[in-house]
N, C-alpha and C positions, 0 to 999 in steps of 0.2 A: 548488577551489570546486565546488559542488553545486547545480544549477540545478534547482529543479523548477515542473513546471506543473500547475496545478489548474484544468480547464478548469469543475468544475463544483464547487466548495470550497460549507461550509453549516457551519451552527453544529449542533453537537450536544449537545445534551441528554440525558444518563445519571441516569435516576431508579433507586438502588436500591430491593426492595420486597423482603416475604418469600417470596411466591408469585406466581404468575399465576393471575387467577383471573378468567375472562370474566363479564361484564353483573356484574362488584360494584364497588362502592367499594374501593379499596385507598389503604393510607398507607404515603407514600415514606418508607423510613428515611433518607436522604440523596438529593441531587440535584448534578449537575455539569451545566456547561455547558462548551465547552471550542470552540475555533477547530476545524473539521474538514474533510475531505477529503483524501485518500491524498496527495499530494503537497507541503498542509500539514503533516500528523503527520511525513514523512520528516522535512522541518524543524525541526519541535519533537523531534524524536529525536536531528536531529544537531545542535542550538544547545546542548541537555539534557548533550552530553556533547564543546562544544566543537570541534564540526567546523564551519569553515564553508561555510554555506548560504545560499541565497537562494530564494525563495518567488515567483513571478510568482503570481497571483491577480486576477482579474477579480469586482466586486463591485455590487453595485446593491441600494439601497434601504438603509431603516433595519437590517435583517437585518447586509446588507452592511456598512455604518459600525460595525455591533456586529464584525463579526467581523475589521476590520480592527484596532478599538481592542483587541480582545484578542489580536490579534497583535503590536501595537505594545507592551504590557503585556508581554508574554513575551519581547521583545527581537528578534524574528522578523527579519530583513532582508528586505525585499521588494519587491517592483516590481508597485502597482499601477494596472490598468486598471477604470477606472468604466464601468460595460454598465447598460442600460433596464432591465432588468428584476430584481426585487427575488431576490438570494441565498438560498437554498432551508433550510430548518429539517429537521434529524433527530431523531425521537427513540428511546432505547433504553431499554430497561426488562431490570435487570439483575440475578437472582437469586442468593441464595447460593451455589449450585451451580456457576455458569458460566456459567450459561444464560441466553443475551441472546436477546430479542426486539426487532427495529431496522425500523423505520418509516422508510423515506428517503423526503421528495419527489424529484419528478422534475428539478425546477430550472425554469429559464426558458433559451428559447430567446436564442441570442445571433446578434444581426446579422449580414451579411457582411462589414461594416465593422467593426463589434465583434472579429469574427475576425482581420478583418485586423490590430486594433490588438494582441491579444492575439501574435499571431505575430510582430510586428516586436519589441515587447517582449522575446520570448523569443531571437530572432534575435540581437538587438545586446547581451543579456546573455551569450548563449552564446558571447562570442569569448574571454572569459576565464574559462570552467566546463571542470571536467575531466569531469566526468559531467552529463548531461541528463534526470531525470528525467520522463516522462511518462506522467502515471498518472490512474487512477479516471473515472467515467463519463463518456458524453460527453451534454453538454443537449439535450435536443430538438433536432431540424435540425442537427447540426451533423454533417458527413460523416463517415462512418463509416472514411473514410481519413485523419482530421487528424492523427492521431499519425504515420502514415507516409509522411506529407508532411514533417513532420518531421523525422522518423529519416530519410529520405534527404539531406533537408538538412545538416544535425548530421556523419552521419556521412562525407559530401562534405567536410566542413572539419576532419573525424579528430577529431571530441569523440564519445566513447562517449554511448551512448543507451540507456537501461532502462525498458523499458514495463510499465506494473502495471495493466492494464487485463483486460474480457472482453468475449466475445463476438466479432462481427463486427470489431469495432476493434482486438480484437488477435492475431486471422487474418488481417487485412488489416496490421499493422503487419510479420509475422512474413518477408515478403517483404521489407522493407527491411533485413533485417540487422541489428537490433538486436544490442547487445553483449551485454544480460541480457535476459531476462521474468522475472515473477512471479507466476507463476499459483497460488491455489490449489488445491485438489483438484476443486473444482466446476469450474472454469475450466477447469483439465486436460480433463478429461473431455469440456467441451463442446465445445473447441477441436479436437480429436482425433476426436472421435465415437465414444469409447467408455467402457466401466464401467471406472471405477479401484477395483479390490477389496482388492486386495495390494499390495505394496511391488513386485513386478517389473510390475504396470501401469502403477504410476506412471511406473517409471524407463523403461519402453515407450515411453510417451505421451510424456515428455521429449523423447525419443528420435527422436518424428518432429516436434516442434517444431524441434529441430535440424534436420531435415532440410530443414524450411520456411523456414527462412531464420536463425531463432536463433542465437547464439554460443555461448549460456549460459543453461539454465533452472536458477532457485534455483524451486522446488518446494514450498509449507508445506502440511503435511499436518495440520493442527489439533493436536490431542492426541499422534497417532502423529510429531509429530516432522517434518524437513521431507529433501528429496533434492536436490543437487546433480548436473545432471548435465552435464558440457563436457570437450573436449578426449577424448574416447574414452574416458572415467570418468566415475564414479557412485560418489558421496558419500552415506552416510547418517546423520540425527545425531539425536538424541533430548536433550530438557530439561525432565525433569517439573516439572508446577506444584505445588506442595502445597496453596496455596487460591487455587485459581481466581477472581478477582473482575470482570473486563471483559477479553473478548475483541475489544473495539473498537480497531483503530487496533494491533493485537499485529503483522499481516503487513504494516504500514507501519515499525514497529519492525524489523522481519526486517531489509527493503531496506534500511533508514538501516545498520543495523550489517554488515549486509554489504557496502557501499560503503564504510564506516568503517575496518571488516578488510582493503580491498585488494582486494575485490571478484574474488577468485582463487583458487580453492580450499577445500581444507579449513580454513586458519587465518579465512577470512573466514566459511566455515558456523558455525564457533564461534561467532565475533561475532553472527552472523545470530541463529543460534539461545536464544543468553545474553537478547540486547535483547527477543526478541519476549516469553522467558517472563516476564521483568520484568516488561514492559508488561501480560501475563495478571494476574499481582499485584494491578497498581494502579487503581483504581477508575476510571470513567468513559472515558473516551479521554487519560487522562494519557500522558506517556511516561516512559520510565524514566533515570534520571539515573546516572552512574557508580555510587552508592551503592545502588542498586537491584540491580546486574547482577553473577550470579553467577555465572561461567563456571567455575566450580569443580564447578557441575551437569549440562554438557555432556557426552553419552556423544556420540562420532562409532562406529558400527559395521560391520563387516562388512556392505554390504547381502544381505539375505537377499530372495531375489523369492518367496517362497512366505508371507511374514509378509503376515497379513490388517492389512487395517486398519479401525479400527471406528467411523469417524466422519467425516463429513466436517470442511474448515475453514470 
């Protein structure tokens, strides 16, 4: 079992268009809505392709009612907590190219009591999950050490713990010994304090994440592919898209298939890397379903630390 927490989950809205094109009128060639938040999509990733999961989710308002009914629509398993204040809307606007532009509210602040209900939740779920997922922002006010409140918790009772978070929240989580993180390239860099240009900064920067308390950094590097780096090795793997269609919700596909893979190595980079380009594939914040994923397009290579990289994720 696969336990994740979405402390700050929102419906997102994927309007395809041709262009971007500021102060005009534009017409959406298609539009998706889709349940969202890094720890929901893990879910929808692993239901998608029969792993099972479960979803804790805290929700408030009509927002909230909408995003549970579309959870409940997709067969989601979850454990919901009702909070004051209404569930937060995303939107993304998604060009032929790739190229998303993503508008997130901030969310709503959640009580102390709220918190508290939220953590007993996850508490009494986690005594039968083999992994604990805790990921994506955190709402207003809510400490900047919650995840690592957690992960000490979790991993006191020997259930691995995977944080997909940035910022403060996951420098602060990096002391508790997490099993995994998931940082993107942006995330790398901020966590670190430094420029990720090539492929030996990345595996650098991994490198003192480990040092901070990490087990295991899984790495997505957008386009250029993503780095594994644990146990005194550095994995590197590449999975072209050929038409890029939503980048939304690709580095919550990573995690779901890298937990899916075994969450150990290179057989699990595979997985990691096969789910997320899927996911690039399919429109909106969908996830990709066995039929989607082509691991027949996984190169794993040689890392080379002098190969630039040319984009962030």
């Amino acid at each position: 079992m696969i336990l994740t927490l979405t402390l700050n989950p929102s419906l997102d809205r994927t309007i395809e268009i041709a262009t971007l094109a500021r102060g005009t009128v534009m017409r959406a060639a298609t539009a998706h809505l889709d349940p969202g938040g890094k720890g929901v999509n893990v879910c929808r990733a692993l239901l998608a392709n029969q792993v099972r999961s479960c979803a804790i989710v805290p929700y408030g308002g009509a927002e909230g009612r909408q995003l549970v009914s579309l959870l409940s629509e997709e067969g989601i398993q979850m454990i919901t907590v009702p909070v004051a204040g209404p569930t937060r809307s995303n939107v993304a606007l998604a060009e032929p190219d790739g190229t998303i532009t993503k508008i997130n509210e901030p969310g709503t602040a959640l009580s102390a009591d709220e918190l508290d209900a939220v953590a007993d939740a996850v508490l009494s779920a986690a005594e039968s999950a083999d992994w604990v997922v805790a990921s994506g922002s955190l709402p207003p006010g809510v400490p900047v050490d919650m995840y690592a409140r957690l992960c000490r918790r979790f991993t006191r009772a020997g259930i691995n713990v995977a944080v997909d978070t940035s910022g403060p929240a996951l420098v602060s989580a990096l002391a508790s010994a997490p099993a995994l993180v998931k940082p993107n390239r942006e995330e790398l860099a901020e966590a670190t304090g430094t420029s990720i240009a090539s492929l030996g900064d990345a595996i650098d920067a991994a490198g003192k994440l480990l040092a901070l308390g990490a087990r295991s950094v899984l790495a997505s590097l957008g386009p250029d592919g993503a780095v594994l780096v644990e146990d005194g090795r550095a994995w590197y793997g590449q999975c072209p898209v050929r038409e890029p269609r939503s980048t939304v919700g690709a580095g919550d596909a990573m995690l779901a298939g890298f937990l899916a893979g075994g969450a150990r190595g290179e057989a699990a980079l595979v997985e990691a890397l096969a789910w997320a380009s899927a996911a690039v594939s399919l429109p909106g914040s969908r996830m990709p379903s066995p039929a989607d994923i082509d691991r027949g397009g996984v190169r794993i290579l040689e890392p080379d630390p002098a190969k630039p990289l040319t984009s962030g994720d």
